[in-house]
C-alpha positions in Angstrom: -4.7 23.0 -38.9 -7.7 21.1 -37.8 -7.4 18.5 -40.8 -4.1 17.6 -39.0 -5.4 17.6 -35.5 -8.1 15.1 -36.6 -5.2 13.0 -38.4 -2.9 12.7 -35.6 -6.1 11.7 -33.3 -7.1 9.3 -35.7 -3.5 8.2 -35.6 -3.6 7.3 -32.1 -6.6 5.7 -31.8 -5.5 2.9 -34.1 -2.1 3.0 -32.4 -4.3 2.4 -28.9 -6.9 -0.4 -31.0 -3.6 -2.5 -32.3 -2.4 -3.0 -28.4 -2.8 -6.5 -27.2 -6.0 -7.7 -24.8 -4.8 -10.5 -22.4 -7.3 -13.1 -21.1 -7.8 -13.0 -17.2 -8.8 -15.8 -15.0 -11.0 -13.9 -12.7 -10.1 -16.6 -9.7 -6.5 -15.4 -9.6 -7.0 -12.0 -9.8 -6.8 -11.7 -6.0 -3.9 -13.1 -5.6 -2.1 -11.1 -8.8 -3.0 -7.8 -7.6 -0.6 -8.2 -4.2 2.2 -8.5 -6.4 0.8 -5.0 -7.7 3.5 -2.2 -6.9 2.2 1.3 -6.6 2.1 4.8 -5.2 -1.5 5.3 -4.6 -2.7 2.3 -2.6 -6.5 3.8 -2.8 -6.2 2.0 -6.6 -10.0 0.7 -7.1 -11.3 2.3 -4.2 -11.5 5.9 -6.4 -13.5 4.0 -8.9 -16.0 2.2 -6.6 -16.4 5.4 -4.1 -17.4 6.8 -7.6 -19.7 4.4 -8.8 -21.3 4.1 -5.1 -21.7 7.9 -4.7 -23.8 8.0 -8.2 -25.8 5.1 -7.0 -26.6 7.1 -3.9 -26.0 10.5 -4.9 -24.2 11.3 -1.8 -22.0 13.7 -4.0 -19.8 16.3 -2.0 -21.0 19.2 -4.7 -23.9 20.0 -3.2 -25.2 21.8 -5.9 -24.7 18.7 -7.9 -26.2 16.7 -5.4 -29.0 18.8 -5.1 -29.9 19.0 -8.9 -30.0 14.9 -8.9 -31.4 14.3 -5.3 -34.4 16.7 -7.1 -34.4 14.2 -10.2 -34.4 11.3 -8.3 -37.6 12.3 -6.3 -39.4 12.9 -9.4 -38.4 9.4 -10.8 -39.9 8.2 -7.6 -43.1 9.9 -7.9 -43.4 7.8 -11.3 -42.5 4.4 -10.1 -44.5 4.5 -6.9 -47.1 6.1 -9.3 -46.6 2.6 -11.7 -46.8 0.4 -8.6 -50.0 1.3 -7.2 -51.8 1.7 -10.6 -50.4 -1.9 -11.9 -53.6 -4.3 -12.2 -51.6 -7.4 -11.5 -48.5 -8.2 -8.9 -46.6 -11.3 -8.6 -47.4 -14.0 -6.1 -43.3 -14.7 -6.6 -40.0 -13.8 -8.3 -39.1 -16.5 -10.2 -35.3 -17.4 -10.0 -32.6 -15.3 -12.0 -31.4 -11.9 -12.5 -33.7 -9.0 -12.2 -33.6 -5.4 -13.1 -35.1 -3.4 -9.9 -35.3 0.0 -8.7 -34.0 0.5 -5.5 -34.4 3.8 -3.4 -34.4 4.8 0.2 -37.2 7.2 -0.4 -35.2 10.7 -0.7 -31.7 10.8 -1.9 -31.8 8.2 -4.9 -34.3 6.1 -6.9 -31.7 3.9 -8.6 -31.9 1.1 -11.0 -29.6 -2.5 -9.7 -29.3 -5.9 -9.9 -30.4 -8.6 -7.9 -30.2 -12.7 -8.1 -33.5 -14.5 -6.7 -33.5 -17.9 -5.4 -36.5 -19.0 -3.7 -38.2 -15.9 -3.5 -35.2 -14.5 -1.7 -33.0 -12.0 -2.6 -29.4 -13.2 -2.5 -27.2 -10.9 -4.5 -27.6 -6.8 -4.9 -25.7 -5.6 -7.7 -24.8 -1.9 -8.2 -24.6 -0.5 -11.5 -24.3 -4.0 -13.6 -20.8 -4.2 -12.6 -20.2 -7.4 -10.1 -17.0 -5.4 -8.3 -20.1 -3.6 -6.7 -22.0 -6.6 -5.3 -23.3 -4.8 -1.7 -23.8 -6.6 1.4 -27.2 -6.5 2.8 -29.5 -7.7 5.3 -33.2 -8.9 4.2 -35.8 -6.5 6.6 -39.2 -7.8 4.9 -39.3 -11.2 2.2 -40.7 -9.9 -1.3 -44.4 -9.6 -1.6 -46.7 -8.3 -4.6 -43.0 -7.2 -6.3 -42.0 -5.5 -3.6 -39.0 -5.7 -0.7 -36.6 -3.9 2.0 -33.6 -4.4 2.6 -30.6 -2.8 4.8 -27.8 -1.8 2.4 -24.1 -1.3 3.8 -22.2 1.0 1.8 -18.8 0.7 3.5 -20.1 2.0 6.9 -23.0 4.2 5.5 -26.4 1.8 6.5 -29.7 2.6 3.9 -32.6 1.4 4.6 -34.0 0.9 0.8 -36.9 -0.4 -0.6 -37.1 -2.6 -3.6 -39.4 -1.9 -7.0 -39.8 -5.2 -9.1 -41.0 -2.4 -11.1 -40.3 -4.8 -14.7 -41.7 -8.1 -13.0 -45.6 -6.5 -12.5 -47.2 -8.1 -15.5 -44.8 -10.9 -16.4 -41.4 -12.5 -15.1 -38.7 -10.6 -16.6 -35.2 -12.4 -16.5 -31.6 -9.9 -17.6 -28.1 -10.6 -17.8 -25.6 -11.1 -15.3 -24.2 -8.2 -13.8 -20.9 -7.7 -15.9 -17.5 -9.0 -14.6 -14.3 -6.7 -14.5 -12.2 -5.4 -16.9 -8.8 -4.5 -16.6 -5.9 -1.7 -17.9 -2.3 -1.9 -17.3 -0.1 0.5 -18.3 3.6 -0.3 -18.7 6.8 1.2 -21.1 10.0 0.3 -22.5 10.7 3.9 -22.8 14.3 4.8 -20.6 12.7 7.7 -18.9 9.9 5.1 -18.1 10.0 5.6 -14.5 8.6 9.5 -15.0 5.4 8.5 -16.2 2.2 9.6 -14.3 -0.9 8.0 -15.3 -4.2 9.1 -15.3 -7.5 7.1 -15.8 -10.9 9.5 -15.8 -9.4 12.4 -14.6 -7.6 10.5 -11.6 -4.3 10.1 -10.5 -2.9 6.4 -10.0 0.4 6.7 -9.5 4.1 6.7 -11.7 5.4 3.4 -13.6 7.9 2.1 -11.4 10.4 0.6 -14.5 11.4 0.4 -17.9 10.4 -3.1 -19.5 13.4 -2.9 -22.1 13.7 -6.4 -23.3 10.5 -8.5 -22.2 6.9 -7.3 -22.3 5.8 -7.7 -18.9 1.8 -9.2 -18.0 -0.9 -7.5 -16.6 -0.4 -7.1 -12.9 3.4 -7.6 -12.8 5.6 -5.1 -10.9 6.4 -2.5 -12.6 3.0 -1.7 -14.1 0.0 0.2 -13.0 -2.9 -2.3 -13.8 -6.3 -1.2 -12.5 -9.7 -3.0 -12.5 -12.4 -1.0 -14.2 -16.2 -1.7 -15.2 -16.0 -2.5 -18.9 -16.6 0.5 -21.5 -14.7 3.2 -22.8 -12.1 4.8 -20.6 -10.4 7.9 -21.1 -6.5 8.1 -19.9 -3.8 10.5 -19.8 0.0 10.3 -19.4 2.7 12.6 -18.5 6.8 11.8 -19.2 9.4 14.4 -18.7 9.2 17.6 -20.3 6.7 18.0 -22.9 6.2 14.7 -23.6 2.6 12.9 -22.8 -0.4 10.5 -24.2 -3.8 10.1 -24.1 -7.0 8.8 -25.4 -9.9 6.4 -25.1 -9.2 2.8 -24.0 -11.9 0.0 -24.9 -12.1 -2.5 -21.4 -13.5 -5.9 -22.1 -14.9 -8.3 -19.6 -12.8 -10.7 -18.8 -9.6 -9.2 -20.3 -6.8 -6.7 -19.5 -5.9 -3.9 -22.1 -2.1 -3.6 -21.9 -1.2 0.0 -23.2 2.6 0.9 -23.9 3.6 4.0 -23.8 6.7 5.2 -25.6 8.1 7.9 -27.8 6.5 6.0 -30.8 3.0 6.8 -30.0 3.0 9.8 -27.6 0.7 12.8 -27.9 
């Protein structure tokens, strides 16, 4: 029994790995998505509240927002700890991308990304994922690798202090946040308009129509295309009855997974 279980899942991963990746031009993406048809009209916003609420640990558990409000103050012992004993600080941050730490001295001690043009911070980047690109406003200019800044988080104001934390001893440039990814679901299965998806254990809404003759593109109506940060993704399905599907997607910057689901490669 178990040889089979792993044999159907290995089945249905290289089902999912065969779908076709479409290229997306990142410019238009704004003006796809209005075309997007859907029941749930919170689409991305489940994913960024998400991502935002780990940055900040502002969790509605409170036990689990105790256990990492308690992990991120010992983190913060260490890097205040790091900056004090340091034997050299920067006179500047030299232009580029920079890993910091950024924490408002009680809730969270989290690592971002910022972009630094003449000594100024213009960018703050949350979890390397440019979808999460904060507005902020600069309260002191950086000096000795060090900053504060006013973070809005959708109507929640932080005032945060800013760890060049990897710049102390030398000038330490990273990679660009990454840009989106995206997964559309579609089918050209009859009963497709019975299909709920699911995408990390949340609910985005029922296809809206069968694709019987034409495979449609990401974003048109009819699908359920969401933007996600790139990385593995695990989705579930549910058709009529007993039928369903579900697995890991790979999302790739810069391109939209289109996953069809039909009788041929159900659960």
């Amino acid at each position: 029994m178990k040889t089979r279980i792993t044999l159907t899942a290995l089945l249905f991963t290289i089902i999912v790995s065969s779908q076709n990746y479409l290229k997306i031009n990142q410019t238009n993406v704004a003006i796809q998505q209005n075309n997007i048809s859907y029941s749930n009209n919170n689409f991305g916003l489940k994913i960024i509240a998400s991502e935002i609420a780990a940055f900040r640990n502002s969790w509605e558990n409170q036990k689990k927002k105790g256990e990492y409000v308690a992990k991120a103050q010992s983190q913060l012992s260490m890097i205040k700890k790091a900056y004090k004993d340091s034997k050299s600080y920067p006179t500047e941050i030299i232009d580029g991308w920079h890993l910091i730490i950024a924490t408002d001295n009680y809730n969270y001690c989290s690592p971002a990304k910022v972009l630094i043009e003449n000594n100024s911070i213009k960018e703050f980047v949350v979890n390397n994922w440019t979808k999460l690109s904060r507005p902020f406003t600069t309260l002191s200019t950086i000096k000795k690798g060090k900053a504060m800044i006013s973070l809005d988080f959708d109507g929640n104001t932080d005032t945060v202090e800013i760890y060049f934390i990897n710049d102390l001893q030398e000038p330490t440039i990273v990679k660009k946040p990454l840009e989106s990814a995206y997964i559309s679901f579609w089918s050209d299965w009859k009963k497709a308009e019975s299909i709920k998806i699911y995408l990390d254990e949340k609910y985005y809404g029922d296809l809206s129509k069968r694709f019987k003759d034409l495979k449609p593109l990401c974003f048109d109506l009819g699908t359920i295309t969401i933007e996600v940060k790139p990385g593995n993704h695990f989705f579930k399905a549910f058709g009529r009855g007993s039928i369903s599907w579900e697995g890991y997607i790979e999302a790739k910057e810069g391109l939209c997974f289109q996953n069809n689901l039909n009788k041929e490669n159900k659960k």
